[in-house]
PASEMAR-884026 format. One record per residue: x, y, z of N, C-alpha, C, O, CB in turn; residue in one letter. Coordinates in steps of 0.001 Angstrom, whole numbers, plus 500000, padded with zeros to 6 digits. Glycine has a CB too. Example, Ala and Ser with C-alpha at 12.3 -4.5 7.8 and 13.67 -1.06 7.14 Angstrom:
2
513190494310507800512300495500507800513200496700507800514236496681508465511308495527509046A;512850497750507080513670498940507140512900500030507870513409501138508039514084499402505725S;
This chain:
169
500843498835500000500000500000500000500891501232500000501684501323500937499040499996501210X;500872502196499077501367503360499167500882504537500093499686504746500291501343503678498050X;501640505105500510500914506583501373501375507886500202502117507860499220501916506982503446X;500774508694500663500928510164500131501111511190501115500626511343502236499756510590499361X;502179512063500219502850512813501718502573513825500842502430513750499622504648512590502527X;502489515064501779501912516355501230503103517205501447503386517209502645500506516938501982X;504175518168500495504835518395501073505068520015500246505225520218499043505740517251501256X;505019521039501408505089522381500466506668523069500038507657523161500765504231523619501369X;506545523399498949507750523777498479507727524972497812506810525337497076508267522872497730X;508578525496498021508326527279497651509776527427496706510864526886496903508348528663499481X;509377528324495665510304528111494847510463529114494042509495529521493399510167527088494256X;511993529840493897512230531229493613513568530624492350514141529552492158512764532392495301X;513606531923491752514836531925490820516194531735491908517324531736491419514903533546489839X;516051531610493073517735531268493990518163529975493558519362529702493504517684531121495929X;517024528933493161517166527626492835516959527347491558516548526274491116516439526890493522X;517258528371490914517719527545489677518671527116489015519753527690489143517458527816488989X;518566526113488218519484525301487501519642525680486109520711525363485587519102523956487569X;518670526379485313519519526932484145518477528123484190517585528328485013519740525916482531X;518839528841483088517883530116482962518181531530483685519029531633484571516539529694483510X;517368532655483199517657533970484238516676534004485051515676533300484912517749535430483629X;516890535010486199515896535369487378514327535542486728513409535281487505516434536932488172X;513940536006485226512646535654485264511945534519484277510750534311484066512063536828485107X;513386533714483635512620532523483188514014531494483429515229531683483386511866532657481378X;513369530637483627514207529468484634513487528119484906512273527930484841514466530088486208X;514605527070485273514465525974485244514706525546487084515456526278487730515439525437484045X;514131524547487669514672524011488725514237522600488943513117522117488781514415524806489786X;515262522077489314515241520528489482514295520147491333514757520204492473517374519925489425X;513097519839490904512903519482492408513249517870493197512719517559494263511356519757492583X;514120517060492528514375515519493290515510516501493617515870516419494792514637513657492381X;516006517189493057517938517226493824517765518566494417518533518639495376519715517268492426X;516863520034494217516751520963495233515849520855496748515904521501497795516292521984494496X;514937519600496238514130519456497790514014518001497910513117517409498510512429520209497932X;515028517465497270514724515161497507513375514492497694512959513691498530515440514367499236X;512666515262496328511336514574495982512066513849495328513173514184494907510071515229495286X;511285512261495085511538511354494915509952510761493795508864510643494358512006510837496350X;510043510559492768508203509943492617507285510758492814506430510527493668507653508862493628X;507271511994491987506258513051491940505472512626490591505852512431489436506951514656491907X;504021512555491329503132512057490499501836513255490307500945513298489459502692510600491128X;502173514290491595501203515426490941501964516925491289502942517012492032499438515353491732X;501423517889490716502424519051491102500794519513491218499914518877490638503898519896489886X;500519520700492041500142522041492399500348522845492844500797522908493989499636522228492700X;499962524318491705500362525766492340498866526311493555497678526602493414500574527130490655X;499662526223494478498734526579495543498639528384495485497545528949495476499391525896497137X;500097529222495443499733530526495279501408530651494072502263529807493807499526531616497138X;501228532175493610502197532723492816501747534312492888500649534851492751502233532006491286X;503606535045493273503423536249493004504147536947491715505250536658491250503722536807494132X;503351537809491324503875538547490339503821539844489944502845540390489428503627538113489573X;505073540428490235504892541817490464504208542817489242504376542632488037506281542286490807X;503495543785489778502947544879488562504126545216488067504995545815488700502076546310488997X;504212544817486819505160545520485863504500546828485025505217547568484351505671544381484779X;503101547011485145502841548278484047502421549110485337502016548715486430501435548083482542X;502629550261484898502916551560485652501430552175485352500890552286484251504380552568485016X;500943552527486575499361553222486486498821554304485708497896554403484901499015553722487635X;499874555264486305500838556626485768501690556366484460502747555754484616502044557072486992X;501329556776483165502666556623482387502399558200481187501548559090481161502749554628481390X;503508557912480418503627559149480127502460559699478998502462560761478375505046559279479692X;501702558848478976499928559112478358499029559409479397497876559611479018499140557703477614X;499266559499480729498243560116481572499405560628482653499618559888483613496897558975482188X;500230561975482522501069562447483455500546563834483346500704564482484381502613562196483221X;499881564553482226500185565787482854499126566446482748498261566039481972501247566500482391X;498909567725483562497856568371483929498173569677483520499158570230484010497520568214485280X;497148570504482307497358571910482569496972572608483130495760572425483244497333572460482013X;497471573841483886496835574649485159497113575997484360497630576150483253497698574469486944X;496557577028485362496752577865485163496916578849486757495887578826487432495881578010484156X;497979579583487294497495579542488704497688580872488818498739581320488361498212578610489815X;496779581735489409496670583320489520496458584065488012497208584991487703498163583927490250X;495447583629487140495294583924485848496387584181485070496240584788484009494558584845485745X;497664583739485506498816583549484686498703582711483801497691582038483602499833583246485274X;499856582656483097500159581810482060499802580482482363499645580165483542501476581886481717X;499582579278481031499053578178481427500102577440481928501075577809481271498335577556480480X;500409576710482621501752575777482929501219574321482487500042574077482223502302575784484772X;502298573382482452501992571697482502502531571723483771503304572584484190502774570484481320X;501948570389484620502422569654485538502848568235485348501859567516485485501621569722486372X;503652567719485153504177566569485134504867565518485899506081565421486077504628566726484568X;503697564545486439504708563825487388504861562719486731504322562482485650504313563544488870X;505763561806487471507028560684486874506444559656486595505650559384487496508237560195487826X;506429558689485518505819557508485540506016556823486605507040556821487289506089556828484598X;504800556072486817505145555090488292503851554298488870502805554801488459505691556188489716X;503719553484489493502891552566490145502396553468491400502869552953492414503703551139490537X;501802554354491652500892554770492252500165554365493200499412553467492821500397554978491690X;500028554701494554498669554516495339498091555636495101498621556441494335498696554258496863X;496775555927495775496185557669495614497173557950496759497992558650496162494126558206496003X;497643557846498089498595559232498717499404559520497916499568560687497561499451559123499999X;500343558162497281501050559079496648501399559615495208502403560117494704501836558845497033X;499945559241494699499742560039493369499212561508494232500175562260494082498373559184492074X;498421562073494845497996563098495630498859564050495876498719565192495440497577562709496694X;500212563522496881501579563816497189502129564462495560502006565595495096502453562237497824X;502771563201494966503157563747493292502565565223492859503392566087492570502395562584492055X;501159565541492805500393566526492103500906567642493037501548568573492553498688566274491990X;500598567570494598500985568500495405502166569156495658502290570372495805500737568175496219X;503170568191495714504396568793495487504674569637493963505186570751493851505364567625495675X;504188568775492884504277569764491909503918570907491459504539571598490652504132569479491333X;502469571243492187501835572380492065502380573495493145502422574720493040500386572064492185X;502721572764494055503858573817494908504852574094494528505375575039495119504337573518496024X;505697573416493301506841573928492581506817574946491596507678575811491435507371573001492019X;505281574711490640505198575784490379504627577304490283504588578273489524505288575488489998X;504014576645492178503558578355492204505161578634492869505350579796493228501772578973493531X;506072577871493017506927578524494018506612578758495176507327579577495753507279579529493723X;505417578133495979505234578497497285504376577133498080503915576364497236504387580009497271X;504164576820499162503744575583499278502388576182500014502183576627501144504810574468500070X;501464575962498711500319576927498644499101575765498596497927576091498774500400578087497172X;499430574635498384498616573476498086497980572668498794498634572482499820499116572808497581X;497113572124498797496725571182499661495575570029498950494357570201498897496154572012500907X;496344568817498429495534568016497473494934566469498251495637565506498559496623567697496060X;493533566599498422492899565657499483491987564755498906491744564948497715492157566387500564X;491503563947499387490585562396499088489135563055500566489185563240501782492068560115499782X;487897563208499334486886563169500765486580562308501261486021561518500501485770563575500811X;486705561768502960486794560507503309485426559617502973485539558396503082487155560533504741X;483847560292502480483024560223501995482465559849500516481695559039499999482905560938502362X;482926560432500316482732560363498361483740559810497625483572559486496449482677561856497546X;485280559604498493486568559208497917486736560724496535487468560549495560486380557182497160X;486214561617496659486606562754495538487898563467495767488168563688496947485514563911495470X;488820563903494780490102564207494880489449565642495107488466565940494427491226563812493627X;489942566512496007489648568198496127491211569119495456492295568782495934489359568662498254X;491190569767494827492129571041494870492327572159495522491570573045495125492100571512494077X;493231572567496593492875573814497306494071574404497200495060573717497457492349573728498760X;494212575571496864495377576688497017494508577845497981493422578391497789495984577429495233X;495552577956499152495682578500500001495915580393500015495816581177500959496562577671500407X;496158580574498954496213581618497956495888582624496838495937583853496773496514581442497763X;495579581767496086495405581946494799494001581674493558493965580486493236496399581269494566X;493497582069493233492465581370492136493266580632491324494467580529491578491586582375491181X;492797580132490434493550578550489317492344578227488693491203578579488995494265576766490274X;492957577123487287492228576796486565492834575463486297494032575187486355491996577700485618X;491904574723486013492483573549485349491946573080484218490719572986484260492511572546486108X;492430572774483278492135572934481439492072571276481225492960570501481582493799573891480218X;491069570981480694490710570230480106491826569658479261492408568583479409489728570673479619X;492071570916478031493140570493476313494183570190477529494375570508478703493787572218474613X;494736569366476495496286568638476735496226567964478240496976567021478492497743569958476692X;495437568403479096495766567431480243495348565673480226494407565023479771494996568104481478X;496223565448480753496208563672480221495522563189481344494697562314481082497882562702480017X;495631563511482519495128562994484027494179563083484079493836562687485193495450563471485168X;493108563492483347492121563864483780490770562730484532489812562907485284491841564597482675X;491472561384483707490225560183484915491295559687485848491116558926486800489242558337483987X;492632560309485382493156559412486743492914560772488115493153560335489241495379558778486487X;492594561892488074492236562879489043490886562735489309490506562859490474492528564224488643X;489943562445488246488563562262488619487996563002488177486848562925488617488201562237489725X;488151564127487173487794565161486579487249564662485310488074565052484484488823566093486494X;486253563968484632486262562960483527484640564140482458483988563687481517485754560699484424X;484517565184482902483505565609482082483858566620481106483049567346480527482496566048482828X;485330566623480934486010567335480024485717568838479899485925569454478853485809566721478857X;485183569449481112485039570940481243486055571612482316486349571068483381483527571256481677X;486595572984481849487315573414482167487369573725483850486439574478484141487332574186481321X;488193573357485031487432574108486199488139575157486501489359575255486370487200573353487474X;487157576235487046487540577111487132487078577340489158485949577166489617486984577959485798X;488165577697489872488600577264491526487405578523491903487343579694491528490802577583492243X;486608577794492716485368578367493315486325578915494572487345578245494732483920577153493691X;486128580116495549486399581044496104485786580243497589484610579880497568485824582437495412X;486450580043498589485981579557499823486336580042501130486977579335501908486241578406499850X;485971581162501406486453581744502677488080582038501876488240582353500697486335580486504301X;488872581881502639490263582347502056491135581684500649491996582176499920491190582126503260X;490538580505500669490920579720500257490119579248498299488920579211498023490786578901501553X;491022579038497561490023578330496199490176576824496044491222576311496441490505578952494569X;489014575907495383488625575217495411488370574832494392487789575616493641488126575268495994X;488727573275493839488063572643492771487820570808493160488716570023493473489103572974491333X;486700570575493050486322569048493831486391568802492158486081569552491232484470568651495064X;487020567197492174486570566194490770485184565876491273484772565953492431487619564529490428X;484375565407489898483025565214489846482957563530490089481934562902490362482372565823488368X;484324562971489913484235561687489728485572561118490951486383561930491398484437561347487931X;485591559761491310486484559084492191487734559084491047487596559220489831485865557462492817X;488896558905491740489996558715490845490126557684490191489842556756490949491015558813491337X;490389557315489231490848556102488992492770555481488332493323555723487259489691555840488020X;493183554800489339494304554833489578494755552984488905495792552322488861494451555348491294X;493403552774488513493129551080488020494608550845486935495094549715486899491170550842486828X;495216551915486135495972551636485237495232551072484043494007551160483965496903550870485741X;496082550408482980495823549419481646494787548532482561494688548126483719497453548394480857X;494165548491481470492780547586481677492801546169481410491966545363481823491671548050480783X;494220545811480400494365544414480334495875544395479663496314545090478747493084543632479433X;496474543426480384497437543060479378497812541627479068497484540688479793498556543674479698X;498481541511478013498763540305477096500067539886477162500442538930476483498489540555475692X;
């Protein structure tokens, strides 16, 4: 009578026997002394996001801040959470008013991205901005920063979406 032994084995490119770190070979009788393997199963597998949420088809935003000239904002391709896609926009819009005038938030309610300069009126333009569903702004009209006690204001109409490529092959 035979028995069956259950035995877990975890298995990385450290053990391989020919191949590179992302395609590779490994011997399991001589890296773990299975002996008479008659079934294999993948119980789990990780695999890191290789496509970037952020890329250089949805990076930049045109503003306009104190009815000045229009500027781009451009942040870096990259794998994104919302803080720190939020962070990204904020720091940049503080670079180019030159002053750290910003304050870019998630309503803990609606999940809506807000715009606030502490300062200044602003605009944010529709043409050429690429961000516009990854900010949440998706109705393709220009906003123009509503006036709030000291402060101006522009809420997206929509949640961000930070989903990236929708499929890949």
């Amino acid at each position: 009578m035979s028995s069956i032994f259950y035995t877990r084995v975890v298995i990385n490119n450290k053990q391989r026997i020919t191949g590179t770190a992302q395609d590779f070979t490994v011997d399991l009788k001589e890296s773990y002394g299975l002996q008479q393997i008659s079934h294999i199963a993948v119980e789990s597998i990780t695999v890191p996001n290789l496509q970037y949420n952020i890329t250089s088809s949805t990076n930049a935003l045109r503003i306009s801040i104190g009815g000045g000239l229009t500027q781009t904002l451009t942040i870096s391709e990259g794998q994104y959470d919302i803080s720190q896609f939020m962070l990204a926009i904020q720091n940049g819009l503080d670079t180019l008013s030159g002053v750290a005038e910003w304050t870019i938030s998630q309503d803990a309610i609606n999940r809506k991205i807000q715009f606030l300069n502490s300062n200044q009126t602003f605009t944010i333009f529709h043409t050429a901005s690429t961000m516009y569903n990854e900010i949440g702004i998706t109705d393709g009209i220009d906003r123009v920063a509503v006036a709030s006690g000291a402060n101006w204001i522009v809420n997206a109409n929509r949640v961000p979406d930070l989903g990236g490529i929708s499929c890949a092959f």
